[in-house]
N, C-alpha and C positions, 0 to 999 in steps of 0.2 A: 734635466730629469735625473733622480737619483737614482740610483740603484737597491731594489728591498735587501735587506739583509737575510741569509736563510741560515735555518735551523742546522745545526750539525748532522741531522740524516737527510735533509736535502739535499747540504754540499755533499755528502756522501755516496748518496744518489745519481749525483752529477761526476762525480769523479769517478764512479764506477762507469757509469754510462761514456766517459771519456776511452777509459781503458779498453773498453769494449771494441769502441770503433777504432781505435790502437792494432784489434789484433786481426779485424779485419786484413784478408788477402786483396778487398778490389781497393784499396784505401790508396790514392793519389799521394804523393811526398808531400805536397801541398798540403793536402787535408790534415793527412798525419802528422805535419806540422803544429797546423792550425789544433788540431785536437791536444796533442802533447801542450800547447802553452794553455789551454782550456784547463784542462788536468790539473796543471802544475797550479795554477789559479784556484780551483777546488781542494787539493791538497792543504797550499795555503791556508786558505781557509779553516777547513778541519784541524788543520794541526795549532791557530791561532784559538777556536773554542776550545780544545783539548787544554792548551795548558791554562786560560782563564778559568777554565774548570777544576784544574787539576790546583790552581791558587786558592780559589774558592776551599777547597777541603781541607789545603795544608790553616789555613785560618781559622777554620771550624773544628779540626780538631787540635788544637793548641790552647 
């Protein structure tokens, strides 16, 4: 099964909502593990549309 691809305020969305449970007090090392490579996966993300984005303009204004 593949996985959909989401929009840059989705992963957004989702990275926030990672950070959140991050800063949680009852959060297990465990969780907060599991959350931390969550994150970092959204981050990923975001920061892979950001610069296909950011190519997209260096091209269009040239």
């Amino acid at each position: 099964m593949t996985e959909q691809k989401l929009t840059f305020e989705q992963s957004l969305k989702k990275l926030e909502e990672a950070s959140e449970k991050l800063k949680s007090q009852e959060t297990s090392l465990e969780d907060a593990i599991k959350n931390y490579e969550e994150g970092l996966k959204y981050y990923k993300e975001c920061s892979k549309i950001l610069e296909e984005a950011e190519q997209k303009v260096e091209v269009l204004t040239k």
